[in-house]
C-alpha positions as protocol buffer text, in pm:
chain_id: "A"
residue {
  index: 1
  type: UNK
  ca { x: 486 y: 1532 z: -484 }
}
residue {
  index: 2
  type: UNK
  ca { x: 359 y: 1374 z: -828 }
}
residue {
  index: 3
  type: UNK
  ca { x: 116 y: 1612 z: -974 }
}
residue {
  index: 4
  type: UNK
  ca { x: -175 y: 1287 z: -1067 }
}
residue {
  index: 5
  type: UNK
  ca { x: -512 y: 1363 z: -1148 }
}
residue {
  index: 6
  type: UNK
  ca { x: -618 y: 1122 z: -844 }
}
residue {
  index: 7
  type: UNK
  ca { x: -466 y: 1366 z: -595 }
}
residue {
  index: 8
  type: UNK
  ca { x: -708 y: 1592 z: -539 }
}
residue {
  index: 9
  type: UNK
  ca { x: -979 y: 1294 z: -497 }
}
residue {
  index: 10
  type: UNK
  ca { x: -761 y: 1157 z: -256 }
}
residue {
  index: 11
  type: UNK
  ca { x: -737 y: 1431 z: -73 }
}
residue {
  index: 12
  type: UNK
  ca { x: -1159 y: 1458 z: 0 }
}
residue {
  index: 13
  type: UNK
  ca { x: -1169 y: 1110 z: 68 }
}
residue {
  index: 14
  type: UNK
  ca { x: -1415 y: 1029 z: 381 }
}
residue {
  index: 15
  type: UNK
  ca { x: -1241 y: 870 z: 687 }
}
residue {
  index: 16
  type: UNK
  ca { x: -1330 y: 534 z: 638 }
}
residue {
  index: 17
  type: UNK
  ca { x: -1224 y: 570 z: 267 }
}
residue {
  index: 18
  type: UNK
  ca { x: -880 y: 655 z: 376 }
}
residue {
  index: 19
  type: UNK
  ca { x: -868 y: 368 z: 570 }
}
residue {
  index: 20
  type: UNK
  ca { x: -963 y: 108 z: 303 }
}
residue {
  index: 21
  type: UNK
  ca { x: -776 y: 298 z: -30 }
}
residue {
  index: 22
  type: UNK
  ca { x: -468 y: 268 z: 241 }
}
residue {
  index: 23
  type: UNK
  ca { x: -510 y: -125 z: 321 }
}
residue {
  index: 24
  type: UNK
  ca { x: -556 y: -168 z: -50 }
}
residue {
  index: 25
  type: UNK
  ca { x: -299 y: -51 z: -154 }
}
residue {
  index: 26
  type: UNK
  ca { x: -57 y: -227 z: 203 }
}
residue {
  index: 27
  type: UNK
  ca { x: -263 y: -524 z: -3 }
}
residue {
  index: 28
  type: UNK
  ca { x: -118 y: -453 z: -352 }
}
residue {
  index: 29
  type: UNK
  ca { x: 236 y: -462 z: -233 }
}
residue {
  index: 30
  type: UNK
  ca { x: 258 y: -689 z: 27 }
}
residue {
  index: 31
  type: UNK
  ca { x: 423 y: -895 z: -158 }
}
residue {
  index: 32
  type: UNK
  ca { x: 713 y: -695 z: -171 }
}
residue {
  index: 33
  type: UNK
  ca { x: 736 y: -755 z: 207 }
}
residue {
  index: 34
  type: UNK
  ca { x: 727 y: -1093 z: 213 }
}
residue {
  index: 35
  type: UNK
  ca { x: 993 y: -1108 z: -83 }
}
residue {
  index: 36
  type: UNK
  ca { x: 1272 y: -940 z: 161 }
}
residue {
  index: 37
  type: UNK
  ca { x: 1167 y: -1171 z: 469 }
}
residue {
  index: 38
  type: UNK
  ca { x: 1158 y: -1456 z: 245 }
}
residue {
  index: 39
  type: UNK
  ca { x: 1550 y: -1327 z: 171 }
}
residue {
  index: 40
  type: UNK
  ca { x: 1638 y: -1263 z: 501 }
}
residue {
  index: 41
  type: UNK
  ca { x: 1502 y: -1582 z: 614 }
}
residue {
  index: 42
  type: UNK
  ca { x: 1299 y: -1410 z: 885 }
}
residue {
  index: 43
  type: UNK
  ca { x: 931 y: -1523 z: 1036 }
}
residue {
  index: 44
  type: UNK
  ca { x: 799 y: -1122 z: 987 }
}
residue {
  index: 45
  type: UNK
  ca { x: 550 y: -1215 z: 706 }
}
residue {
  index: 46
  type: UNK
  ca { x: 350 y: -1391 z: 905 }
}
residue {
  index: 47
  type: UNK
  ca { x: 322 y: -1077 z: 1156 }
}
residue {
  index: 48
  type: UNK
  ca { x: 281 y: -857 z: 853 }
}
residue {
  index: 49
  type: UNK
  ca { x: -19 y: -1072 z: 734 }
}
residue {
  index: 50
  type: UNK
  ca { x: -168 y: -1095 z: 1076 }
}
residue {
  index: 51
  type: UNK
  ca { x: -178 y: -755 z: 1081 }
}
residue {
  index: 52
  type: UNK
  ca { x: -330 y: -662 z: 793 }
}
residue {
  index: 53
  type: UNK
  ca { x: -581 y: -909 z: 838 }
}
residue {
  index: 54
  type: UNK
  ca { x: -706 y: -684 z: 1157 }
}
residue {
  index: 55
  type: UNK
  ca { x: -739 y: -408 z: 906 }
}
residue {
  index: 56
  type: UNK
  ca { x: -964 y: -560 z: 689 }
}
residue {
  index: 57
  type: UNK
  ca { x: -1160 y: -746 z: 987 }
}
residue {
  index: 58
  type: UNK
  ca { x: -1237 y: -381 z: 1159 }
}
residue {
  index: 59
  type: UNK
  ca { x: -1384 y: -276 z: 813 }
}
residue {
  index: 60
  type: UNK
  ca { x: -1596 y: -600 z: 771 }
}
residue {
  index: 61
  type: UNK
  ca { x: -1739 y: -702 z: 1084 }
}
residue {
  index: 62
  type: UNK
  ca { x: -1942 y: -513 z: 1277 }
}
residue {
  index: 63
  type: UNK
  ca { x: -1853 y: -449 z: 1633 }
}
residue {
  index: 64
  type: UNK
  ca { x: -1492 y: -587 z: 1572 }
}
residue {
  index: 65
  type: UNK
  ca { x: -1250 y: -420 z: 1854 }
}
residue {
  index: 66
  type: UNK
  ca { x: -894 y: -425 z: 1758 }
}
residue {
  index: 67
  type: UNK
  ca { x: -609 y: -242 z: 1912 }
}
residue {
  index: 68
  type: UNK
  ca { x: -435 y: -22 z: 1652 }
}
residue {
  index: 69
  type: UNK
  ca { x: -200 y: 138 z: 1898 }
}
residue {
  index: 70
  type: UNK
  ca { x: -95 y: -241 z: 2043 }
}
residue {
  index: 71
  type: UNK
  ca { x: -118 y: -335 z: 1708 }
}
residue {
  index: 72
  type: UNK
  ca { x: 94 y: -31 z: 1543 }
}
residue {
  index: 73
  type: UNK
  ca { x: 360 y: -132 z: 1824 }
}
residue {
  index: 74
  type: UNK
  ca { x: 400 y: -472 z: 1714 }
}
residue {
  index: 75
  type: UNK
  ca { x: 422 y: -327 z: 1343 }
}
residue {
  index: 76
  type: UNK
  ca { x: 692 y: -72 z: 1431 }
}
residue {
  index: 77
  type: UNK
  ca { x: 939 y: -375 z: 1567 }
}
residue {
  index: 78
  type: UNK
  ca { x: 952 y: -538 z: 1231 }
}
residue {
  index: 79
  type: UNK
  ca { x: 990 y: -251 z: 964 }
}
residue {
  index: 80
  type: UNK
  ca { x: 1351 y: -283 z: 772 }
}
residue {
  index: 81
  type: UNK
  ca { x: 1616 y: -41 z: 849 }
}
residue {
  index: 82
  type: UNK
  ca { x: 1762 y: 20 z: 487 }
}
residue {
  index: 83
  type: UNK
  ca { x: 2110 y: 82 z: 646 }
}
residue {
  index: 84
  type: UNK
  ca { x: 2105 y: -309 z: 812 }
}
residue {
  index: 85
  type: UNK
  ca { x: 2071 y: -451 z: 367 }
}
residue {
  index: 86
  type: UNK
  ca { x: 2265 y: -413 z: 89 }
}
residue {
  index: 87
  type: UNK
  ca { x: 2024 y: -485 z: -156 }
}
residue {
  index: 88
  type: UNK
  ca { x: 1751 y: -305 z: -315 }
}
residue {
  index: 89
  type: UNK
  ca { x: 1458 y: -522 z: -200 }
}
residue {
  index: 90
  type: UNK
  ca { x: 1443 y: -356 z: 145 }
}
residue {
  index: 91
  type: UNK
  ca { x: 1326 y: -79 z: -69 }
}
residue {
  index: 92
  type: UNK
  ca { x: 993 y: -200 z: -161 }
}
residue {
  index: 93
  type: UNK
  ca { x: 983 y: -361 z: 151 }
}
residue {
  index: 94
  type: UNK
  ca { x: 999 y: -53 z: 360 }
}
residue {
  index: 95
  type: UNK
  ca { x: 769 y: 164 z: 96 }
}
residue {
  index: 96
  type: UNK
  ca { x: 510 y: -106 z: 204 }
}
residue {
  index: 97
  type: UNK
  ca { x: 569 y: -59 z: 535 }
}
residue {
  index: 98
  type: UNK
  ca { x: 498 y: 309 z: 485 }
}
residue {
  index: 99
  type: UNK
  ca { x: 167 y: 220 z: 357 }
}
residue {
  index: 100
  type: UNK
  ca { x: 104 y: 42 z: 620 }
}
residue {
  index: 101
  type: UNK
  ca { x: 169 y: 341 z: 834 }
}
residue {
  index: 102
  type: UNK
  ca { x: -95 y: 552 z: 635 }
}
residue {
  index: 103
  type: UNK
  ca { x: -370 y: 282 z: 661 }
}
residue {
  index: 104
  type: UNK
  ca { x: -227 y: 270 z: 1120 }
}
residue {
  index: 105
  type: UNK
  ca { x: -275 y: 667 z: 1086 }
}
residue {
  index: 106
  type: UNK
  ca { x: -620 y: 659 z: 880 }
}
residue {
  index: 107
  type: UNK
  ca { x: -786 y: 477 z: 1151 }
}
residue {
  index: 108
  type: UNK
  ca { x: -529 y: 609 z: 1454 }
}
residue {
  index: 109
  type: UNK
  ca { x: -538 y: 991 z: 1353 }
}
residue {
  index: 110
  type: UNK
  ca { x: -836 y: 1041 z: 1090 }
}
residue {
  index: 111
  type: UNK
  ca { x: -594 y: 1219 z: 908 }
}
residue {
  index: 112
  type: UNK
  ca { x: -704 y: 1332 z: 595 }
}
residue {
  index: 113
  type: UNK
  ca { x: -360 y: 1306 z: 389 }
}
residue {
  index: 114
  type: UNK
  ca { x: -322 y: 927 z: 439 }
}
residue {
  index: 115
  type: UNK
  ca { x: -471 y: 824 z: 94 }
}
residue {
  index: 116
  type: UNK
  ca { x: -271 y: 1133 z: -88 }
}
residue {
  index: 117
  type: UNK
  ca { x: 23 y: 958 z: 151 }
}
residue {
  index: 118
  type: UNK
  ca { x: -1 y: 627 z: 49 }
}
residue {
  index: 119
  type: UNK
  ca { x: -28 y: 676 z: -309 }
}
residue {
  index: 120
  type: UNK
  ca { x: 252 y: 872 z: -370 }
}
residue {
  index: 121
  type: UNK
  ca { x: 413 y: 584 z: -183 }
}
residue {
  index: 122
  type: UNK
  ca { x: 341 y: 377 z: -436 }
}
residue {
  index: 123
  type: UNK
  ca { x: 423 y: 534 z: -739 }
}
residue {
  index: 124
  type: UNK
  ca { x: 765 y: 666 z: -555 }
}
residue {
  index: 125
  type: UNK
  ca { x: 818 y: 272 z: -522 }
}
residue {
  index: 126
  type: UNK
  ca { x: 765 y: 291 z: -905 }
}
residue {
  index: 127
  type: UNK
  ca { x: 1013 y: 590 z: -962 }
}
residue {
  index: 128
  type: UNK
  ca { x: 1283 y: 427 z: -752 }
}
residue {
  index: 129
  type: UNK
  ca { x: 1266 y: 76 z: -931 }
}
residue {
  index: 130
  type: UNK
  ca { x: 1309 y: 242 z: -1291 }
}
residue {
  index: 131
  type: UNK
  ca { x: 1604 y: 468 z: -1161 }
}
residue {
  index: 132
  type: UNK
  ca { x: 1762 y: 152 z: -1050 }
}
residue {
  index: 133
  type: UNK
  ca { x: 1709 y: -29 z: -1380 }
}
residue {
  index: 134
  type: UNK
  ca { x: 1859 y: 272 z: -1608 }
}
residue {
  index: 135
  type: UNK
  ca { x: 2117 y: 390 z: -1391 }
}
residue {
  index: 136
  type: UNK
  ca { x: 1978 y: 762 z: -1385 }
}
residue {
  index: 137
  type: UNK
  ca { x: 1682 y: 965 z: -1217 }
}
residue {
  index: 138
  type: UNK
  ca { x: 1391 y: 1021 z: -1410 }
}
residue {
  index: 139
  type: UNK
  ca { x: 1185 y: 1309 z: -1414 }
}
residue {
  index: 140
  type: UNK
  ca { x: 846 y: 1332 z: -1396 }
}
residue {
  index: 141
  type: UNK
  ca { x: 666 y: 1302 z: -1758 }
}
residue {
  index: 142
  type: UNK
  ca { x: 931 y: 987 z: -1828 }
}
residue {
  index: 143
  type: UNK
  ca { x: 804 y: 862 z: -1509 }
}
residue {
  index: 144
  type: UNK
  ca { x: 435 y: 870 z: -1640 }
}
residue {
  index: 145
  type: UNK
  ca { x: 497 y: 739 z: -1987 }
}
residue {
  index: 146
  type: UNK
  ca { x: 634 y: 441 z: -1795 }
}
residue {
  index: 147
  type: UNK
  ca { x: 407 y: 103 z: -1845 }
}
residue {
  index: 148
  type: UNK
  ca { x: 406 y: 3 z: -1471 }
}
residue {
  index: 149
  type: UNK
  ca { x: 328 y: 398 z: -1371 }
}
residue {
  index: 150
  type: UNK
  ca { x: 31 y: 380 z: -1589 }
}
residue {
  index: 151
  type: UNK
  ca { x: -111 y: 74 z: -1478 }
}
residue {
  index: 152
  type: UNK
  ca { x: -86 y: 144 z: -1086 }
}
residue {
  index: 153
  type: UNK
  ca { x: -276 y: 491 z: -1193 }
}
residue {
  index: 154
  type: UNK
  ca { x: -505 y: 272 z: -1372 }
}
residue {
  index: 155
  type: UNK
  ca { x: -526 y: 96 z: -1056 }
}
residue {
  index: 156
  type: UNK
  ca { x: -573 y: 368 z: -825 }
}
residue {
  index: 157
  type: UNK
  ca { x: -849 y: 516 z: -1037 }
}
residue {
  index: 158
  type: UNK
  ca { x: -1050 y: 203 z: -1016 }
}
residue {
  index: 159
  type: UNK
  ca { x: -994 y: 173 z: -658 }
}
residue {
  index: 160
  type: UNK
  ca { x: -1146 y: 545 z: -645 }
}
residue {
  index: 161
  type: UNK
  ca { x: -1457 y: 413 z: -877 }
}
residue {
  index: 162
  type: UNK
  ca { x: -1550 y: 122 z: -611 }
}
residue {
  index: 163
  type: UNK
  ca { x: -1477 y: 411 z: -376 }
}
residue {
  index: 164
  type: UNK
  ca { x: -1734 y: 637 z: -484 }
}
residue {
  index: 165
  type: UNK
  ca { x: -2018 y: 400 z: -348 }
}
residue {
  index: 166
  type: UNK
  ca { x: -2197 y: 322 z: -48 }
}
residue {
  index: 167
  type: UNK
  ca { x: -1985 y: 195 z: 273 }
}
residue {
  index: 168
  type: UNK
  ca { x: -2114 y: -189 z: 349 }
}
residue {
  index: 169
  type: UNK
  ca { x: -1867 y: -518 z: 433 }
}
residue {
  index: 170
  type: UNK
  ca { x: -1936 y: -649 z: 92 }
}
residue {
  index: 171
  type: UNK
  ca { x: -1837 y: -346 z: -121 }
}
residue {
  index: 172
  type: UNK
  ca { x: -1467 y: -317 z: 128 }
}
residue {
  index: 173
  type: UNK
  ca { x: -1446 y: -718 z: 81 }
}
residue {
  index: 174
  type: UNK
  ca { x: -1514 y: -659 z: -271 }
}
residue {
  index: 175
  type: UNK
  ca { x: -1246 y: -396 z: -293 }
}
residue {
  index: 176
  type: UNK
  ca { x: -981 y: -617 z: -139 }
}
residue {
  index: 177
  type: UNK
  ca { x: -1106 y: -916 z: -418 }
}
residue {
  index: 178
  type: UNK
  ca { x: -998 y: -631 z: -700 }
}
residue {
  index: 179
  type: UNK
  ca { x: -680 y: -610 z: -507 }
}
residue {
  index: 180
  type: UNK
  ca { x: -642 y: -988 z: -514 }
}
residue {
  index: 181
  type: UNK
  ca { x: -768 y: -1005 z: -872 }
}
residue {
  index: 182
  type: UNK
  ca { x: -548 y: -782 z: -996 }
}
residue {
  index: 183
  type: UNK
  ca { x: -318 y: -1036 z: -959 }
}
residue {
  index: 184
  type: UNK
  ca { x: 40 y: -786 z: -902 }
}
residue {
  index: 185
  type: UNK
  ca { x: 230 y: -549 z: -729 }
}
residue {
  index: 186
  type: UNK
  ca { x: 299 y: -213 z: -851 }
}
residue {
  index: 187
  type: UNK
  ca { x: 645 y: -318 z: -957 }
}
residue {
  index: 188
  type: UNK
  ca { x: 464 y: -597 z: -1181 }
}
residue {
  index: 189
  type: UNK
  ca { x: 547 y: -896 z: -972 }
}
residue {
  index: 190
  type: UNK
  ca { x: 279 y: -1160 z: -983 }
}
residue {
  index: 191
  type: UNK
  ca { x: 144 y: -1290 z: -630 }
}
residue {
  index: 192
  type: UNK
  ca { x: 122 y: -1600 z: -771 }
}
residue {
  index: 193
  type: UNK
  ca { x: 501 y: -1629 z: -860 }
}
């Protein structure tokens, strides 16, 4: 595990925190999903939006009743199996599937590692794209001098700030805006592109 200075923040997160930090962050690199469906010519990115629609409308509208465990089912029949590609894309594409597992398990199990979970999901999508670009591992402190490392901290810090306020539907719809607004994944690809 990356030793961040988010982590132990993470870790004290309230339940419904969890929950939202996690579908931010399935937000931020959903992308990356869509990218290897778009290459495998398959129909799962519209499931995979569906879906985390659902997350999003449980957190915004009061009295909404959606069925995680029907819904997690439905999620588990579309997630890549990295031994069925030969290509690094269903990578990122499963790392966001893993985040999408924390933000099932945040509202499944009211776990309290899913944020923690999620985050080092992100920044191991980070560590694995670099590796692949300079043909060796990198440790730890090269990993956090690394432009795209620092920004998704940079990210997750400000997701933490809007965090650290009262729950309501605007501040979570205002959280996934910031996601949108951001305008990238954490690998740097624009949503836009």
């Amino acid at each position: 595990m990356l030793l961040l200075p988010i982590n132990e923040q993470l870790k004290n997160l309230q339940s419904w925190q969890q929950s939202v930090f996690c579908m931010a962050l399935a937000e931020h690199t959903i992308l990356h999903f869509h990218l290897f469906c778009e290459s495998i010519e398959s129909e799962n990115g519209q499931t995979i939006n569906n879906i985390q629609q659902l997350f999003w409308e449980k957190m915004t509208v009061k009295g909404a009743k959606i069925n995680f465990t029907i819904q997690q089912e439905h999620f588990e029949e579309i997630i890549p199996d990295s031994r069925d590609f030969d290509f690094y894309g269903v990578y990122p594409a499963i790392d966001h599937c893993v985040i999408m597992s924390c933000a099932f398990n945040s509202f499944l199990t009211k776990s309290t590692d899913e944020a923690l979970n999620a985050s080092q999901t992100a920044f191991a999508t980070i560590a694995s794209f670099i590796e692949l670009q300079s043909g060796d591992e990198v440790d730890e402190s090269t990993l956090m001098d690394e432009p795209l490392f620092q920004e998704e901290l940079a990210f997750q810090q400000t997701l933490l700030e809007k965090l650290d306020n009262e729950r309501s539907p605007d501040l979570i719809k205002s959280i996934r805006q910031l996601v949108l607004e951001f305008g990238m994944t954490n690998l740097g690809i624009a949503f836009n592109d």
